[in-house]
PAZA-740740 format. One record per residue (C-alpha): residue in one letter; x, y, z. Coordinates in steps of 0.001 Angstrom, whole numbers, plus 500000, padded with zeros to 6 digits. Example, Ala and Ser with C-alpha at 12.3 -4.5 7.8 and 13.67 -1.06 7.14 Angstrom:
REM PAZA-740740
A512300495500507800/S513670498940507140/
***
This chain:
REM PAZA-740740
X499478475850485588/X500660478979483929/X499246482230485398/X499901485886483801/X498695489010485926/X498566491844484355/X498708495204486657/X500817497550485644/X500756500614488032/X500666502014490655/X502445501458493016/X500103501186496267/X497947499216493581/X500746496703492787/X501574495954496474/X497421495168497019/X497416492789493917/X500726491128495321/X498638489680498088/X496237488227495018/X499544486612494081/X500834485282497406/X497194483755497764/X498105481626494084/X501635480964495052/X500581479129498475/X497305477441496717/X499228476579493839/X503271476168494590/X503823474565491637/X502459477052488917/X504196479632487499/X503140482742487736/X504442485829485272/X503219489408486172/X503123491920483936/X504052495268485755/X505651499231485520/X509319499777485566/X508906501042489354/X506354498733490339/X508990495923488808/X512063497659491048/X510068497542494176/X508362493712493708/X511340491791492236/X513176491635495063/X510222490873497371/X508795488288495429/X511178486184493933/X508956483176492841/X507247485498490582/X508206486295486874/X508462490002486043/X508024491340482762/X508206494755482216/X506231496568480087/X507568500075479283/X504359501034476804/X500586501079476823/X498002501013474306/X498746499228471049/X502913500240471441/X502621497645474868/X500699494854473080/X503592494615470602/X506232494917472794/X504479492325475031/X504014489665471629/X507527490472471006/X508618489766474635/X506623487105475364/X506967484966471762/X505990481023471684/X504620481693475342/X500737480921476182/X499252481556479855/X496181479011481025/X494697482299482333/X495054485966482104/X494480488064485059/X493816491048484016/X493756493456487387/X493952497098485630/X490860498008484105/X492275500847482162/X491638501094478362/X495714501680477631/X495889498088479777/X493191496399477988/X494995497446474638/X498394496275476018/X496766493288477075/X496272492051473302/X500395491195473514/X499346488273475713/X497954484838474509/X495949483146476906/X493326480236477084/X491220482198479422/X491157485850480278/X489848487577483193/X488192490847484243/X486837492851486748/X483010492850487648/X480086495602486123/X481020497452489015/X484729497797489328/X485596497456485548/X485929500510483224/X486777501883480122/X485044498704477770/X487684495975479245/X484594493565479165/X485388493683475198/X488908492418476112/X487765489506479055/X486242486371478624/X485019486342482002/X484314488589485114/X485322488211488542/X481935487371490446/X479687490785491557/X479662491442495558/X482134491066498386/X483815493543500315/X484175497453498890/X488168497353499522/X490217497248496569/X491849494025498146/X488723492474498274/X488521492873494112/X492216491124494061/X491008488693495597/X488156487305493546/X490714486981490989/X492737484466492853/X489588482717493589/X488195482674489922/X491741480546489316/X490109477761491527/X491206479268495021/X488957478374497716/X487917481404499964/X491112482893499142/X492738485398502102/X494946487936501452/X498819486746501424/X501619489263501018/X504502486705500918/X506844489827500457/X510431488822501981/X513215491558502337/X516405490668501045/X519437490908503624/X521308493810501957/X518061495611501952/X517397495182505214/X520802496811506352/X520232499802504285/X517142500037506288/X518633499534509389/X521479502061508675/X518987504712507897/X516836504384510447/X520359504375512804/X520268503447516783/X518018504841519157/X515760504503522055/X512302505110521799/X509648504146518673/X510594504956515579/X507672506636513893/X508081507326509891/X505766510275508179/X504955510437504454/X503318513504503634/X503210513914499445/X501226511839497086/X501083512147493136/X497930514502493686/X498959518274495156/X495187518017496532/X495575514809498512/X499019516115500035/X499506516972504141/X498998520823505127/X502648521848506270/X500953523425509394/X499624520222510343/X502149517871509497/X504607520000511579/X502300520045514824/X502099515969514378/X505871515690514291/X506591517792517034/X504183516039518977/X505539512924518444/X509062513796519564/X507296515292522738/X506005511290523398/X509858510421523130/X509532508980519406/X512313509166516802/X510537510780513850/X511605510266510215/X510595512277507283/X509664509743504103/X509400510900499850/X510547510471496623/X512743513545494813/X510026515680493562/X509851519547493900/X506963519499496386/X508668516811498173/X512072518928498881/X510060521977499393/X508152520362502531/X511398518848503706/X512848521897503736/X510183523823505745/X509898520743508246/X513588520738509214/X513804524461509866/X510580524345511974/X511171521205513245/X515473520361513626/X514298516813515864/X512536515667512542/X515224513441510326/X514567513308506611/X514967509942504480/X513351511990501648/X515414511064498322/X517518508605499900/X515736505376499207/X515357503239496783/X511199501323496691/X513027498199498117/X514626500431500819/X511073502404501598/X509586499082502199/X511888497966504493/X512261501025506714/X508660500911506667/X508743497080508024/X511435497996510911/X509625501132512142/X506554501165515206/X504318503004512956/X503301505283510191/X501271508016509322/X500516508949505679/X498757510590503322/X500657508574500670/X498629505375499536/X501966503695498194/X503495503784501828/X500086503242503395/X499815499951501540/X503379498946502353/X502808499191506099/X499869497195505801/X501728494383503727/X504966494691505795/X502594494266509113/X503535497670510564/X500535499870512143/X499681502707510048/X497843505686510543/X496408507338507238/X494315510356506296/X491548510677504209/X489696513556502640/X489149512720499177/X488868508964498877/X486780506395500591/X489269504770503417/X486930501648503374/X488010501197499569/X491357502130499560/X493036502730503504/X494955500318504817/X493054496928504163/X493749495649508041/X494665498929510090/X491101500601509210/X490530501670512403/X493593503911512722/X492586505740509984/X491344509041510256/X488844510146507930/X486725513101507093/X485741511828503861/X482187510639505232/X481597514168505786/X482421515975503114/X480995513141500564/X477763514097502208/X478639518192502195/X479507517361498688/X476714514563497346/X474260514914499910/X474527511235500364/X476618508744502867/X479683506720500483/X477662503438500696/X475239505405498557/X477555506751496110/X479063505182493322/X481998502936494235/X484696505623492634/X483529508745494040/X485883511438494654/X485669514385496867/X487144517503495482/X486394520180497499/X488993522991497557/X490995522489500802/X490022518922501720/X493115517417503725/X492772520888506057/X489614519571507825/X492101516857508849/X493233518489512303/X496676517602514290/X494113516216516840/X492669514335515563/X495936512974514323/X497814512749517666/X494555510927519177/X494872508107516678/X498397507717517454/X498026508035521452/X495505505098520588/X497982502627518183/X500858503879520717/X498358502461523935/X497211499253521366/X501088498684520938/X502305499250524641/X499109496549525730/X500256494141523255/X504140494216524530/X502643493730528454/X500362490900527473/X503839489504525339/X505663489808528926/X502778488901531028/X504307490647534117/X503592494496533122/X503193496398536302/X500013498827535879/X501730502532535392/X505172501068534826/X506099502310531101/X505982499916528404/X508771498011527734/X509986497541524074/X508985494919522072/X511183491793521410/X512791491797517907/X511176490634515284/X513251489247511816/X512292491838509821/X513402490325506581/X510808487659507305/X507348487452505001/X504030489408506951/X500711488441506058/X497065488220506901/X497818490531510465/X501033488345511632/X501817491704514037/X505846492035514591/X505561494236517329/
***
């Protein structure tokens, strides 16, 4: 069986379809599956999924279907996943030859790819994004499919992760403040009353993010505030990200790409919501760490609770991530801190009540986490 997925960006979406694509490789070990994915979705997957095909395409619209029929010459899938509902995707899309080619349902797809699909993935099941995945793998013949992120860490990539993170005693909490959207981004004021927190509770606290301008800016007003805080920001590679994320206790982000990696790594994560619907696109199994105000503004907004709303709805309120308090925050992570601490004295069985929790055994990080397989 030949299988093509096409799902180009981004990257928090790429990491949710890869557990579409660890369902397929377990159901079917003998297919072979090609995906066709974004330069940086491409640098971070490769290396964690080696039994899949990448095939980068570097155009959309029209300019990606013929660089796709030129790439992908003499070749002809049994079925065509085709995950991004975006028009520029659907027109890419037209590079690939396949006997069969699949969509999303009436109320997930978009921008006329039911022109470009043979079929949709059945109506219903679960709002999450995952969930949506997911009926892909099961329109190839998958039986109740469950979400599989097969994602192992190569060893070289797990020592860069350990040498970043260093030696310490203590959790190792990680914080990702920026996203692509300025909007969607974590108030300074807050994020710096989280972190010094955290240190107060005896963590080791690392600052997470790419190279951009609003990225150094924060970094730079964090470590003069806040000199315990240590900064990783520009100094990883995707592959690298992921596997800090998969060594560290926890997260907390306003970043969906990291967000999603904790959750396919197996790491607790904490993230915050304002503008999107966590219950469509927070963590798929660490929902109830999340802390959320979007409920309330959707109805300040829309007058109307999210279940009523259209699947996509956005809040854009001026100012939305500032209802989002450092309380509310630290109580979340005094929670997954308590949730981790009773998990290590049920491992040891012997945990004397008000002794302090002893560390958990360690895991093999490089090692694949799915489903909720908890390391910690």
């Amino acid at each position: 069986m030949k299988i093509c997925i096409l799902r180009l960006s981004a990257i928090g979406d790429c990491i949710n379809a890869a557990a579409a694509a660890g369902a397929l490789m377990r159901h079917f070990p003998d297919a072979k599956i090609t995906w066709i994915i974004s330069a940086p979705g491409a640098a971070l997957l490769t290396p964690l999924l080696p039994g899949v095909d990448f095939v980068i395409c570097r155009h959309k619209g029209i300019r990606g279907a013929l660089e796709l029929r030129k790439r992908l010459s003499g070749e002809r899938f049994d079925v065509l996943l085709m995950m991004q509902y975006a028009l520029s995707a659907s027109l890419a899309s037209l590079g690939i030859r396949a006997d069969l080619r699949v969509g999303f349902d009436r109320e997930r797809s978009r921008e006329l790819q039911w022109l470009f699909a043979g079929r949709r993935i059945p109506s219903g099941g679960g709002r999450h994004v995952v969930d949506g995945f997911m009926a892909f793998a099961a329109a190839c013949g998958v039986p109740d499919p469950v979400p599989w992120w097969d994602l192992t860490i190569p060893a070289d990539v797990l020592a860069r992760g350990r040498e970043l993170l260093g030696q310490g005693t203590g959790r190792t909490a990680l914080l990702a403040p920026c996203t692509s959207r300025e909007s969607k981004n974590w108030p300074l004021a807050s994020l710096l009353e989280v972190a010094s927190g955290l240190l107060a509770r005896g963590l080791r606290v690392f600052l997470l993010g790419g190279r951009s301008e609003a990225e150094r800016r924060l970094e730079d007003a964090l470590q003069e505030r806040c000199p315990g805080i240590t900064s990783l920001v520009g100094r990883t590679s995707l592959p690298e990200c992921y596997a800090c994320v998969r060594l560290a206790d926890l997260l907390i982000s306003a970043d969906t790409a990291q967000v999603h990696m904790a959750n396919a790594a197996g790491t607790p994560v904490i993230g915050l919501y304002a503008t999107h619907d966590p219950a469509r696109v927070g963590p798929y199994l660490d929902r109830q760490y999340c802390v959320s105000v979007y409920e309330e503004l959707a109805r300040e907004e829309y007058g109307r609770s999210p279940e009523e709303l259209p699947w996509r709805t956005r809040v854009r309120i001026p100012g939305a991530m500032e209802r989002i308090t450092a309380a509310m925050i630290l109580e979340k992570a005094d929670r997954l801190l308590a949730d981790l601490a009773q998990k290590v004295a049920g491992r040891s069985g012997m945990q004397e009540p008000g002794a302090p929790a002893p560390e958990a055994p360690a895991p093999d990080p490089g090692a694949p986490a799915s489903g909720r397989e908890d390391h910690r």
